[in-house]
N, C-alpha and C positions, 0 to 999 in steps of 0.2 A: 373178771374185770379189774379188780383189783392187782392180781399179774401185773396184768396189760400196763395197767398206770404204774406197776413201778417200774417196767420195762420204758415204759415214755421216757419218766423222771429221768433215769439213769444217762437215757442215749440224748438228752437234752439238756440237763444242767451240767453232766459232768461229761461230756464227750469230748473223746479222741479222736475220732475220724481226720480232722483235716491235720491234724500233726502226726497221724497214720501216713497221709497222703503226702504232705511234705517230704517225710524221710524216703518214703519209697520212687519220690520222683524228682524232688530237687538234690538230694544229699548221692542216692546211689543211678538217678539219671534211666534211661534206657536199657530193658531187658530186655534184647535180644537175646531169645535162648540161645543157652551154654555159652554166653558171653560174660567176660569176667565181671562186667557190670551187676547181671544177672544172679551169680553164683553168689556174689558180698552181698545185693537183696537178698538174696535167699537165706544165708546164713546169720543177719540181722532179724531178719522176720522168726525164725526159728528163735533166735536168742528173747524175741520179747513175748512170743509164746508162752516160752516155759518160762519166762517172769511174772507173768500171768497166772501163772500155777494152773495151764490148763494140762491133760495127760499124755500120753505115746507123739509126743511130739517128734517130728522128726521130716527127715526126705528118702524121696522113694524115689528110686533112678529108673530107667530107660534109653537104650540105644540113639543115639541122633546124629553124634557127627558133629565136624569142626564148630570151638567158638571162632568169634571173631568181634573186631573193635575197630572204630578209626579212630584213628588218633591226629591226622591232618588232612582238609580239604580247602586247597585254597586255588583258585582261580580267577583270571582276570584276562582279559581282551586288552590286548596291547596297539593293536593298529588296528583300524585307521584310526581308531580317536578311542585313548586307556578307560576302562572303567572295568570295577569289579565287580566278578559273576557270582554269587553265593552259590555252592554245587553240594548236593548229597548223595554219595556212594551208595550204589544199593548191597546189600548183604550178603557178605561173603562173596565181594567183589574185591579182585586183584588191587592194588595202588599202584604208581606210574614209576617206581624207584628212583624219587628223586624227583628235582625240578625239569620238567620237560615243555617245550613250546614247540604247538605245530601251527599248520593253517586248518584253517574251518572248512568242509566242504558238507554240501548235503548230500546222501545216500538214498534213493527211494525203492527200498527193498523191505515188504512188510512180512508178517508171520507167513504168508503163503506164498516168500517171493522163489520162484525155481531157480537151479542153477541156469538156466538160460537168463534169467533176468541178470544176474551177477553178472555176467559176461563182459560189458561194457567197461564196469569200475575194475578189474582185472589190471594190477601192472599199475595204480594212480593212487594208490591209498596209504601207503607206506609213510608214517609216521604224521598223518593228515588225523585230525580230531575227528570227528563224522556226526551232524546233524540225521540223526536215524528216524526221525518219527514227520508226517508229516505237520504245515504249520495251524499251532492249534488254535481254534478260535476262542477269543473273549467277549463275552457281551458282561452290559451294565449287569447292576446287583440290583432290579426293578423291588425285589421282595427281599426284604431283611434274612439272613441268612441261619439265625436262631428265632428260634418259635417256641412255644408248648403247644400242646392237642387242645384243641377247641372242645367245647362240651359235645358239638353233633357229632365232631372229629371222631370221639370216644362212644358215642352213642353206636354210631357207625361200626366201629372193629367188635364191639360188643355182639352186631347182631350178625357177625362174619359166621355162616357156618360149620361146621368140621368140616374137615379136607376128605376129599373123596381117597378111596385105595387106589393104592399107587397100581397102576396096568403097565407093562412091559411094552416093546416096540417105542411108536413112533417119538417125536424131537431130537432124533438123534442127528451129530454135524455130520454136517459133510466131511468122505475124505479129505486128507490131505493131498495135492499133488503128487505123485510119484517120485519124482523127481525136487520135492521141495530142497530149499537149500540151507545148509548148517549155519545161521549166519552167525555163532559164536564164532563156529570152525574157519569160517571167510575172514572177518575180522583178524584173525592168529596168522594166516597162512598170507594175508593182505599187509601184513604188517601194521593196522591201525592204532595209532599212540591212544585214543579215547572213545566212548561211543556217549552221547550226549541225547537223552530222551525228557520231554518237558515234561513234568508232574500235577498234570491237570486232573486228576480223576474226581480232586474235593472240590472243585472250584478253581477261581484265579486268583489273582489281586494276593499274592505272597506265599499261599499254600500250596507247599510240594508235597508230592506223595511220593510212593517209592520209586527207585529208579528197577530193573532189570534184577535179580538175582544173581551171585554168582552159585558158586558148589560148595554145598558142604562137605561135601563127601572126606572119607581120609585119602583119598585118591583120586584130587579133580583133574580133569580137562584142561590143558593149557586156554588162557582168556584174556579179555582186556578191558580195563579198569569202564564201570557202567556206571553212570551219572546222571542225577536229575537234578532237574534246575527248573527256578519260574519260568513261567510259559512267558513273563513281558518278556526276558532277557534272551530267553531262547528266539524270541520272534522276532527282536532286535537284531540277532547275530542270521536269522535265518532272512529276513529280506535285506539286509544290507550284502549277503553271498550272492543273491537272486538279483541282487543290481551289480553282479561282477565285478565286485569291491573285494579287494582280497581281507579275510577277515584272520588276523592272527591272535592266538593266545596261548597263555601259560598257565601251565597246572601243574599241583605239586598234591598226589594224592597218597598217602600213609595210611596203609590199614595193616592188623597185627590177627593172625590166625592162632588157635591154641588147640591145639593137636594129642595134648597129654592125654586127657580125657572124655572120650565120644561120646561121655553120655551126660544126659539131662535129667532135672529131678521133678517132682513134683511134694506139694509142704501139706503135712498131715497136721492133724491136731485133734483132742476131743474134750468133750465135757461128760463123762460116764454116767450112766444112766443110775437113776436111782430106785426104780422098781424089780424084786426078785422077780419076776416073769417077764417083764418087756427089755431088763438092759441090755441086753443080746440084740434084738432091734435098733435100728439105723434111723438116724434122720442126719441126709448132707446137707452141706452148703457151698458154694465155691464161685470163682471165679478164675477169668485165667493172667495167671501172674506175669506172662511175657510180654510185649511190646518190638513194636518195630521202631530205629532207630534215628527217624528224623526229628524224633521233639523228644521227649521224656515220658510217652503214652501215658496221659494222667486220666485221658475219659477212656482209654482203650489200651491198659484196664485198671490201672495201678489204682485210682478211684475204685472201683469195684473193689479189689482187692480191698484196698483199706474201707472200706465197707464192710465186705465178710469177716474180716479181722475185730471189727468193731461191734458188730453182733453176737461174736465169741466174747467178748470183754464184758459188753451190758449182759447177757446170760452168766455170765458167772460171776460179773461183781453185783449183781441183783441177787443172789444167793436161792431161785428158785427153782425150786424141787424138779426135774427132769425125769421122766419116767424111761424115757428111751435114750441110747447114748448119742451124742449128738457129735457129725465130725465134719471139721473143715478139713473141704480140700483145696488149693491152691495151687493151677497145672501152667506147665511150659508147655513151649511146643503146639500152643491153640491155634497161632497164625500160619504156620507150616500144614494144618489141618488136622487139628484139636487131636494132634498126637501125645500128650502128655494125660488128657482126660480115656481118651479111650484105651491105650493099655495101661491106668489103672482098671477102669472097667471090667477090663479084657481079663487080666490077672487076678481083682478078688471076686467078681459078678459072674463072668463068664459070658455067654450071648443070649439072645432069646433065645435058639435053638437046643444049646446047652448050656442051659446056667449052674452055677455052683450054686453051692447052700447055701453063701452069704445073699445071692442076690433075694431071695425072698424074704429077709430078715430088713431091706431097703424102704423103710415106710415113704419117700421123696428124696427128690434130688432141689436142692431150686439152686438159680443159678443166677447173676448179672455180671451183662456182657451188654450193653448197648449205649453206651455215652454216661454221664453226669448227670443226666434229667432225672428230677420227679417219676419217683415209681406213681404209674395212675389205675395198673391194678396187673393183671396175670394172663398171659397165651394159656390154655387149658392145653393146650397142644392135641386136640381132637381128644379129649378122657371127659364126657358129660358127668360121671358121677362124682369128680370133684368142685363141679359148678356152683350148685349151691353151698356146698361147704366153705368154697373162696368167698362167695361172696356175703356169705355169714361174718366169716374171719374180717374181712374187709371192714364191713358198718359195725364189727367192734372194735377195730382198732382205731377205725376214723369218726367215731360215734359222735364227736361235736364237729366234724366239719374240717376242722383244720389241716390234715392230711391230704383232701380231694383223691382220693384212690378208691375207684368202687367198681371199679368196669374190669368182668371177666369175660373172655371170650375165646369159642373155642376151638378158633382159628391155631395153625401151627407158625411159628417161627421156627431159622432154624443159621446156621453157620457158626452156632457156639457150644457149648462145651455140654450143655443140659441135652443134646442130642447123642452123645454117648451112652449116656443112661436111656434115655428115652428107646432106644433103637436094642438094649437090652432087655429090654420088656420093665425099666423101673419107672415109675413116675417121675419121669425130668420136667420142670418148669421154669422161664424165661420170665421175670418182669415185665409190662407194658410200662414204657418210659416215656418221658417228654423228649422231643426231640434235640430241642434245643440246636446247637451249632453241627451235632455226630456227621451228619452227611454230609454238609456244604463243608467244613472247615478242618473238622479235628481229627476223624477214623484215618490213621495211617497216614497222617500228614505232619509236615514241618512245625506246625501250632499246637498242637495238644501237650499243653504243658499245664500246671498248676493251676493260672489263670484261669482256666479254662471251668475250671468245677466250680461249684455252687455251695456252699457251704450248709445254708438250708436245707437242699435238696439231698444233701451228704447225708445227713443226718436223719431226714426226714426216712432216707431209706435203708438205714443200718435198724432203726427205729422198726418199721416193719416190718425186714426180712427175719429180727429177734423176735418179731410176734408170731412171726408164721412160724419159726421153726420153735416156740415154745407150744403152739398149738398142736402142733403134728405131734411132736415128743409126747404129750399128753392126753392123744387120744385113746379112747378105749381100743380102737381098733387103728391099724394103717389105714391109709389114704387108699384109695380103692384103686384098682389097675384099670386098664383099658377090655 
C-alpha cells in the first residue's frame, strides 16, 4: 500500500502526462506511419526515454511501404455563388499537380457497382470532380455526444459473460459480383480530376473522417486524388447538382510521398528487473503510437501514448524495487491492422502454436487504445482466473474512492494492439474506459486534437496502469493464462 501511495503521489503532484501529450500532438502533429511526421515523434520520444535513464531503448523496424504527407488542401466552389470547402486527402492519396478547377457531378456507383453500371458515365467524366458517395443524412444531436459509463452502465459489462469459442462457417459476406467494377481503375482511364466522399462515420456537425485510401505500396496503381469533406458542404454541392445548377470548383491538392525507406518502427524501452530469479520475466505495456491524419490523433492514440510513457516515468522516478523487467512498447502500423504490434509479437513470442522461449517468460501485456476517458476497470478478455486478482488490484488502488475503477469483466474487446499478444497465448489486456466524445466525435476524425483529452483522466490513468504493472512485476507468480 505504501508503493501504491508513492506511485499516486508521483503521477499527481509531479505529472508529465499532458506536456507528454502536447509534444507528441501539437509540436510533431499527426503520425501517419512512416510519415515524416511520425519518424521526428518517434526520434523525440526515444530521445526523452533515455533522458529518463530508462534501458535498451531504442526502435525496432518492419516492412510497410511508402510515407506520405500533405502539405496543401485547399478547395473552394466557385460558381454559382463562391464559398470555401475545407477537404481532407485520404492517405497515400495522389494531389491534383497544381491548381485544377472542374465541374461537380454526381456518380452513383457503390462498392458492388458492376461494369454494366459504369456503362452510362463512359466518355462524360474527364476532368469533372465526382460526388461518389450517396447523399448523407443529418439528424439533430437529441443526446450530448460525450458521456461517462453510468454505474448500472458498469454494472452491466461487469456481468457480460466470457465469449463463447469461436466455430468456423457461417456470417460469411456474400460474393462479390463477378463482374464488379475497378472503380480506382474507372476513375484513371475516365479521366476524373477528383473523387469527393463525405466523412460521416463519427457524426456531423464538423467532423470528418477519413476519406478513401490511396497505395502505399513502392509500386502503386495509377489513381486520383480522394477527398473528404463535411457532409453540410458535401450536401450543399450535392442538391444544388440534383437541381441542375451547374456547380464548379477549384482545388489545389499537394501531398509528398517518401520512398527512401519502406519501413516502419516500433519504440522499445525497459526498467530491468531487480530479482535474480524473476528479471528475465516480462511485464509490457503499450499503446499504438500512429494516427491517422485528419487532426493530430490526441485520444487515438498519442494520449495513450503519453500515458504509457508516463507510467515508465512515475515507476522509475518512484525508485521502487521491480522484481521483473518491465517494457514499453510503442507500435506503428495499429490503423493499417495492428501491424507494428503483431510482428513484434511475431519475432520475439512466436504464435500460440509455436512460441519461442521468450513468450512464456510474458507475465501481461496491458494496453490502451480506446479514447481519453477515465480508465473504469479491465476487459478480462474471457481469462477468469485473473478476475479476482483485477479486482483485488483495483480496490487498492482506489481504496478511498477517488479513482471510481472497480468493474472487471470478462467480456473480450478487441481491434487493438493487446490482441496480438492475446492471440499468442500471452495475457493481453484492454482498459474499460469512459466513453466520453471516441465514437460520436474524435476516433479517426478531423477533431481529435489536444482539446480533446482530460487532463484528470490523463493522469488518473497513467496513475493506475503504474499500479497494475508494479503489481504484476511483483508477483510471486505471473498472472495466470487462459
Amino acid at each position: 500500500m505504501a508503493a501504491l501511495e508513492k506511485i499516486r503521489e508521483e503521477g499527481t503532484q509531479r505529472s508529465q502526462v499532458m506536456t507528454l501529450s502536447s509534444w507528441l500532438t501539437d509540436v510533431y502533429g499527426p503520425r501517419l506511419t512512416n510519415s515524416p511526421q511520425a519518424r521526428a515523434a518517434g526520434d523525440w520520444t526515444v530521445k526523452t526515454l533515455k533522458e529518463w535513464g530508462l534501458s535498451n531503448v531504442g526502435m525496432e523496424w518492419f516492412s510497410f511501404g511508402r510515407g506520405w504527407e500533405n502539405e496543401l488542401a485547399m478547395a473552394r466552389v466557385v460558381s454559382p455563388s463562391p464559398y470555401t470547402v475545407p477537404v481532407y486527402p485520404g492517405a497515400w492519396s495522389v494531389g491534383t499537380d497544381g491548381l485544377k478547377t472542374g465541374d461537380v457531378v454526381i456518380v452513383a456507383l457503390d462498392n458492388n457497382a458492376t461494369v454494366a453500371d459504369a456503362a452510362p458515365y463512359r466518355g462524360k467524366l474527364r476532368g469533372k470532380i465526382v460526388l461518389a458517395a450517396p447523399l448523407p443524412e443529418v439528424t439533430p444531436l437529441f443526446a450530448p455526444p460525450g458521456r461517462r459509463w453510468t454505474a448500472a452502465e458498469l454494472d452491466s459489462l461487469a456481468a457480460l459473460p466470457a465469449p463463447a469459442a469461436q466455430g468456423g462457417g457461417g456470417g460469411q459476406r456474400p460474393a462479390p459480383p463477378a463482374d464488379r467494377l475497378d472503380r480506382n481503375k474507372f476513375w484513371v482511364e475516365e479521366g476524373v480530376l477528383a473523387v469527393l466522399t463525405p466523412g460521416t462515420s463519427r457524426g456531423n456537425s464538423g467532423s470528418v473522417s477519413n476519406a478513401p485510401n490511396g497505395d502505399r505500396s513502392a509500386t502503386p496503381a495509377a489513381s486520383v486524388p480522394q477527398l473528404s469533406l463535411m457532409a453540410e458542404h458535401y450536401g450543399r454541392m450535392y442538391r444544388t447538382v440534383e437541381k441542375g445548377i451547374p456547380v464548379r470548383m477549384e482545388l489545389d491538392i499537394r501531398n509528398r510521398f517518401t520512398s527512401d525507406d519502406l519501413n516502419s518502427f516500433n519504440i522499445v524501452a525497459e526498467l530491468p528487473g531487480t530479482d535474480a530469479n524473476l528479471k528475465d520475466e516480462i511485464v509490457m505495456l503499450g499503446a499504438h503510437f500512429d494516427s491517422w491524419h485528419n487532426a493530430t490523433g490526441a485520444t487515438d492514440n498519442g494520449g495513450s501514448s503519453a500515458v504509457m510513457m508516463e507510467a515508465m516515468r512515475i515507476l522509475k522516478a518512484s525508485g521502487l524495487p521491480l522484481r521483473r523487467t518491465v517494457r514499453l512498447g510503442l507500435w506503428t502500423g495499429e490503423e493499417q491492422g495492428l501491424i507494428g504490434s503483431r510482428e513484434y509479437v511475431t519475432q520475439h513470442f512466436g504464435t500460440a502454436d509455436q512460441p519461442k522461449p521468450e513468450n512464456a517468460k510474458v507475465s501481461a501485456y496491458f494496453n490502451q487504445d480506446n479514447g481519453g476517458g477515465a480508465i473504469r476497470g479491465v476487459w478480462a478478455q474471457g481469462n477468469p482466473a485473473v478476475v479476482p486478482i483485477f479486482k483485488e488490484w483495483l480496490a487498492a488502488v482506489d481504496r478511498d474512492g477517488t479513482l471510481t475503477a472497480r468493474h472487471v469483466t470478462l467480456a473480450n474487446t478487441g481491434s487493438t494492439d493487446h490482441v496480438s499478444f492475446d492471440r499468442a497465448g500471452i495475457p493481453g489486456f484492454q482498459f474499460l474506459q469512459d466513453p466520453m466524445e471516441y465514437s460520436t466525435r474524435t476516433h479517426h476524425s478531423s477533431q481529435d486534437f489536444y482539446e480533446r483529452l482530460v487532463p484528470q483522466d490523463m493522469m488518473h490513468n497513467a496513475v493506475l496502469i503504474a499500479s497494475f504493472v508494479y503489481l504484476t512485476a511483483n508477483r510471486d507468480e505471473p498472472l495466470p493464462r487462459k
